[in-house]
C-alpha positions as CSV (number, residue, x, y, z in Angstrom):
1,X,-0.6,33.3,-119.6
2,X,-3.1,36.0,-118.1
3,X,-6.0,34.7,-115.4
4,X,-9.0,33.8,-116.4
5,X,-11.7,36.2,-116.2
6,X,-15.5,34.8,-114.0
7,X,-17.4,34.6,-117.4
8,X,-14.4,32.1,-118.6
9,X,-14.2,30.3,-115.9
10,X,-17.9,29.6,-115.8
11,X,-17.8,28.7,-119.0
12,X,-14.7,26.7,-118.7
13,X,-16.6,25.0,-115.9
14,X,-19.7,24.4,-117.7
15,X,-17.7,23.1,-121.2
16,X,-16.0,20.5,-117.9
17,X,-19.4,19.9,-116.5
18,X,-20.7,18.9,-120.2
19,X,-17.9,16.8,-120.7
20,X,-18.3,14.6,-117.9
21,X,-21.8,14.2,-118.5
22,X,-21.2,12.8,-121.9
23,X,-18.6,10.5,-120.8
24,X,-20.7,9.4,-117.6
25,X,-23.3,9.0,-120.4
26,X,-21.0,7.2,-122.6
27,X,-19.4,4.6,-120.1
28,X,-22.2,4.1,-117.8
29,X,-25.3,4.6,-118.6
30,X,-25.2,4.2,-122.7
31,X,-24.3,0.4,-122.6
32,X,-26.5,0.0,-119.3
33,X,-29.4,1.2,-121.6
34,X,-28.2,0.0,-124.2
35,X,-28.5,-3.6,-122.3
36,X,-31.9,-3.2,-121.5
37,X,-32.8,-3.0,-125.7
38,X,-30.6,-5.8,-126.5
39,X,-32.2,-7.9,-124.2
40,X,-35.3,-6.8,-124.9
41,X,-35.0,-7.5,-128.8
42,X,-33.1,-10.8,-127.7
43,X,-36.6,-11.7,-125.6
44,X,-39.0,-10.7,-128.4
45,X,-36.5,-12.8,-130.8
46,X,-36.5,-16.3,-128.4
47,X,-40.3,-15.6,-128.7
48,X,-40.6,-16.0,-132.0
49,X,-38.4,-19.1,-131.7
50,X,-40.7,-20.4,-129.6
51,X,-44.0,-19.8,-131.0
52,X,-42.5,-21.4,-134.5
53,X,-41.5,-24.3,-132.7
54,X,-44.8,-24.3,-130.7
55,X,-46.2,-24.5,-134.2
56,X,-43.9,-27.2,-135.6
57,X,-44.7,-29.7,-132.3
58,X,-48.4,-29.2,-133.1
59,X,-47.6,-29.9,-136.5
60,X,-45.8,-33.1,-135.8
61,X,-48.9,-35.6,-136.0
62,X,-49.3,-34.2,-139.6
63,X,-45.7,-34.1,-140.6
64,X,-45.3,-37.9,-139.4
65,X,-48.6,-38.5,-141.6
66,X,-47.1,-37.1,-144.7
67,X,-43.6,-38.9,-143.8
68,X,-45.8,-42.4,-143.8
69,X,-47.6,-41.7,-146.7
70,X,-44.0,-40.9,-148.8
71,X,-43.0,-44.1,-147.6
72,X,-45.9,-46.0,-148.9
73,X,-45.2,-44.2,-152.2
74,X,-41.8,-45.1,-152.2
75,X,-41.8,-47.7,-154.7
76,X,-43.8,-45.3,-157.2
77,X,-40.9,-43.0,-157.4
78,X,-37.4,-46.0,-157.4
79,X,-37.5,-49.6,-158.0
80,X,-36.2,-51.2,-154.8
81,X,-33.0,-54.2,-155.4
82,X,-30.1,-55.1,-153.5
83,X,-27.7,-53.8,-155.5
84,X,-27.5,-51.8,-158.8
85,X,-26.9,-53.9,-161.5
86,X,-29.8,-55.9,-159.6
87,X,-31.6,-52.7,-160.2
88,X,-30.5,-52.7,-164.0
89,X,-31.4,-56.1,-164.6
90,X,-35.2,-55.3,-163.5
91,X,-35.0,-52.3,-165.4
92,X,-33.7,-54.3,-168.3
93,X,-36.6,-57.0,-167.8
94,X,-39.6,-54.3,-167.6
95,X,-38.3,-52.9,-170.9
96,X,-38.8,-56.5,-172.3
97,X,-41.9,-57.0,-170.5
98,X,-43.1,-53.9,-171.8
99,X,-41.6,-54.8,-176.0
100,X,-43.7,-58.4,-175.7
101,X,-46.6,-56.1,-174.3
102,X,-47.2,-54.0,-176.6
103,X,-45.7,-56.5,-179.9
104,X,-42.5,-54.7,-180.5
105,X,-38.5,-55.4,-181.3
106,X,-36.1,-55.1,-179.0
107,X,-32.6,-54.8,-180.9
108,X,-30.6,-54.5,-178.7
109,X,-30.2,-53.1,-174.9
110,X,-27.1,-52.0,-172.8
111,X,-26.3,-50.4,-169.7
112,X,-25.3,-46.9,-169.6
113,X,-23.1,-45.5,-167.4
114,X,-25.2,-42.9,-164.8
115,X,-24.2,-39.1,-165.5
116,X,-27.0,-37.9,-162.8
117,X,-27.0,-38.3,-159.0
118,X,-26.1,-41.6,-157.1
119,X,-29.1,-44.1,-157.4
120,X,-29.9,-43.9,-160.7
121,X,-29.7,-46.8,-163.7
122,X,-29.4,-45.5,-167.1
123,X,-30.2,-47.8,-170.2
124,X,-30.2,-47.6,-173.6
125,X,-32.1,-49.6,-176.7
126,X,-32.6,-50.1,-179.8
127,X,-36.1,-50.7,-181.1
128,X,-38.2,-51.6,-184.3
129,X,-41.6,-50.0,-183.5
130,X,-44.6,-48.5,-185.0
131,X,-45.5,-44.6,-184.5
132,X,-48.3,-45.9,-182.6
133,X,-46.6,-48.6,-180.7
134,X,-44.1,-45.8,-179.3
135,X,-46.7,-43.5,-178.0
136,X,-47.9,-46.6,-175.8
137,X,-44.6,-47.2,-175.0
138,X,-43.8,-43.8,-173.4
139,X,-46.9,-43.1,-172.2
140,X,-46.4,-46.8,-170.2
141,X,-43.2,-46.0,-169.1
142,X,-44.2,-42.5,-167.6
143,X,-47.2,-43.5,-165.9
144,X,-46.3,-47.0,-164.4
145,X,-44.3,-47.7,-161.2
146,X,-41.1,-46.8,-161.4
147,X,-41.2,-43.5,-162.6
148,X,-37.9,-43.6,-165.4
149,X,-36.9,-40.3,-167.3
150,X,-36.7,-40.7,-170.8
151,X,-32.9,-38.8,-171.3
152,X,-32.6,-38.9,-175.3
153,X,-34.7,-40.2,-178.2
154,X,-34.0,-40.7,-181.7
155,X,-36.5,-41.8,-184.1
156,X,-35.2,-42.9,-187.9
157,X,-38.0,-43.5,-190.9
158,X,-35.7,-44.6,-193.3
159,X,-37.8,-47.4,-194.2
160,X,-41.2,-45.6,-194.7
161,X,-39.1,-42.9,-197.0
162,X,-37.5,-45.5,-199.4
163,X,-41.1,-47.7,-199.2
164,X,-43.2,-44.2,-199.4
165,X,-45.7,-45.8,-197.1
166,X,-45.7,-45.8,-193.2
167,X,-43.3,-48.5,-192.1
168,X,-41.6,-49.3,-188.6
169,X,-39.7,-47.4,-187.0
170,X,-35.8,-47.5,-185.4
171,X,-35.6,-45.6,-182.1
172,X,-33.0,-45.3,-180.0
173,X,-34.1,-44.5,-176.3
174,X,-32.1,-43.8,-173.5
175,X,-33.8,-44.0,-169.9
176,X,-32.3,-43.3,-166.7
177,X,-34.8,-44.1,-163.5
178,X,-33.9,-44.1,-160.0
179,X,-33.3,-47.2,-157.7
180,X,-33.2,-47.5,-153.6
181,X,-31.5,-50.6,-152.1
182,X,-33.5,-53.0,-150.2
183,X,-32.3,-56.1,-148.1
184,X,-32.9,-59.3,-149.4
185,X,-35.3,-59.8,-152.6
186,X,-36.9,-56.5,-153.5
């Protein structure tokens, strides 16, 4: 191996000189900077935090409004009872209430086993009803308290076809409505 000439040397020594720089960069003052922006984008990101939650403790008189107000709108949206076929059997009774009402026949009327969430009654009946007694009926049963979701309906004119005038109805409803349990008498 022959000696290295001055030129080389120098820029041996300069290629060395490079080299340590970068690695002083690299392992010293890369993740020493580096630091500095993490923490600096970790500060601006706990600052957020904190002005949402700033806003979500000045929000809590409202939110403890609306939570009150659900409440008292609870029984518009599940009939309260102690247990569910409780909750059945006043579903059940409304449906009568609602036949004697409005002057039509109940058949007949069964429970029906819930498909949907937990909480929920499902019923189904039979009834003998004019065209204009069932819009009364459904338009009752969505607008009163508890709200109930009318899952399938069949309507059969077999009698007005074979008297070829308008005659009664037979509809087959099934109705599903959501209950809560209460302590006690509802």
């Amino acid at each position: 191996m022959r000696p290295l000439t001055a030129r080389e040397r120098r820029l041996l020594a300069l290629g060395l000189l490079v080299l340590a720089i970068g690695l002083f960069w690299l392992v010293v003052i890369g993740p020493l900077v580096g630091g500095f922006f993490d923490r600096t984008r970790e500060r601006r990101d706990l600052w957020v935090v904190h002005q949402r939650n700033e806003r979500l403790i000045g929000s809590m008189p409202a939110l403890r409004a609306t939570a009150e107000a659900q409440l008292r709108l609870a029984p518009r949206f599940a009939m309260a009872a102690p247990s569910e076929a409780a909750a059945s059997e006043a579903f059940k009774d409304r449906l009568r209430r609602l036949a004697t009402d409005e002057g039509f026949t109940i058949k007949a009327i069964e429970d029906l086993p819930a498909d949907g969430p937990a909480g929920a009654v499902k019923v189904r009946t039979d009834l003998t009803l004019t065209l204009n007694q069932l819009y009364e009926t459904v338009r009752r049963l969505q607008s009163e308290d508890a709200y109930v979701v009318v899952d399938y309906l069949s309507v059969t004119a077999d009698r007005s076809l074979a008297a070829g005038r308008l005659a009664p109805l037979d509809v087959r409803l099934e109705l599903s409505s959501a209950w809560r349990p209460t302590r006690g008498r509802p």
